[in-house]
C-alpha positions in Angstrom: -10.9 1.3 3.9 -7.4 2.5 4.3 -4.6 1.9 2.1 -1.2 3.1 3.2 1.9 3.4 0.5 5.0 3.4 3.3 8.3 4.9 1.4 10.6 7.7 0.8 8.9 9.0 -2.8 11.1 6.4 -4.9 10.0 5.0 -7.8 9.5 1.7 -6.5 7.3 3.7 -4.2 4.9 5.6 -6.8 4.6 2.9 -9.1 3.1 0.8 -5.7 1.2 3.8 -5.1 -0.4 3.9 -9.0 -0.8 -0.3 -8.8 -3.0 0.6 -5.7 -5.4 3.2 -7.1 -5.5 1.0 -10.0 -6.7 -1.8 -8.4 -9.1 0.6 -6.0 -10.3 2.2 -9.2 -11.1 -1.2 -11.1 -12.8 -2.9 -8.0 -15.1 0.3 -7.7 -15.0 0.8 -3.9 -14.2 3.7 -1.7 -11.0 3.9 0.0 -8.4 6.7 1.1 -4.8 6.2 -0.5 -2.4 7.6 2.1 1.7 8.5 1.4 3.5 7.9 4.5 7.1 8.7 4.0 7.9 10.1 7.0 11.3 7.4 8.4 10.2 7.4 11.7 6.0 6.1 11.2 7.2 3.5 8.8 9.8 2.1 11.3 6.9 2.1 13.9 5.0 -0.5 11.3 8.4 -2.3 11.5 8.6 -1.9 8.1 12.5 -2.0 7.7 12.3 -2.1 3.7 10.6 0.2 1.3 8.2 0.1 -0.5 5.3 -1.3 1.9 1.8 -1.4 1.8 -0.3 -1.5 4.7 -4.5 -1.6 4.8 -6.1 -0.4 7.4 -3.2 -0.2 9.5 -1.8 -3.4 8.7 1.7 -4.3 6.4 0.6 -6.7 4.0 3.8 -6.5 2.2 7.3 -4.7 2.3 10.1 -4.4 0.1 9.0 -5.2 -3.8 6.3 -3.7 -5.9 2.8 -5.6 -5.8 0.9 -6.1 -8.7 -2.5 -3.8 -9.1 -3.8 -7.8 -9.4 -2.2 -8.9 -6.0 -3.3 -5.6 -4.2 -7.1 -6.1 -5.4 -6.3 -9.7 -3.9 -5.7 -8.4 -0.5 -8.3 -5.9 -0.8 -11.1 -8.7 -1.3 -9.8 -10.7 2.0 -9.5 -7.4 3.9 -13.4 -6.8 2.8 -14.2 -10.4 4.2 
């Protein structure tokens, strides 16, 4: 599994970053955290507000800072 933080290096940005290896770390599975903060790749995911998090290619949410809870909630429907 991938899991993609899109953003410049904000704050907003790391603490979605830490919620994510959080919620990697608690559900015990294996997955590669990426930083993507490069403008132009997050304006191809037609991410057009910061931060985002995609999985495995995919924007599951842009522009507020998920929960570790609600990231380990798309993580278990991205498994199924």
């Amino acid at each position: 599994m991938r899991i993609q933080i899109l953003g410049t290096g904000c704050p907003k940005c790391r603490l979605l970053e830490d919620h994510a290896r959080q919620a990697v770390k608690e559900l015990g599975i294996n997955a590669e955290i990426e930083k993507v903060m490069d403008i132009d790749e997050i304006m191809r995911y037609g991410v057009m507000m910061t931060p985002a998090l995609a999985i495995n290619g995919s924007v599951k949410a842009m522009g507020r800072v998920l929960t570790k809870d609600q990231i380990a909630e798309m993580i278990k429907k991205e498994r199924n």
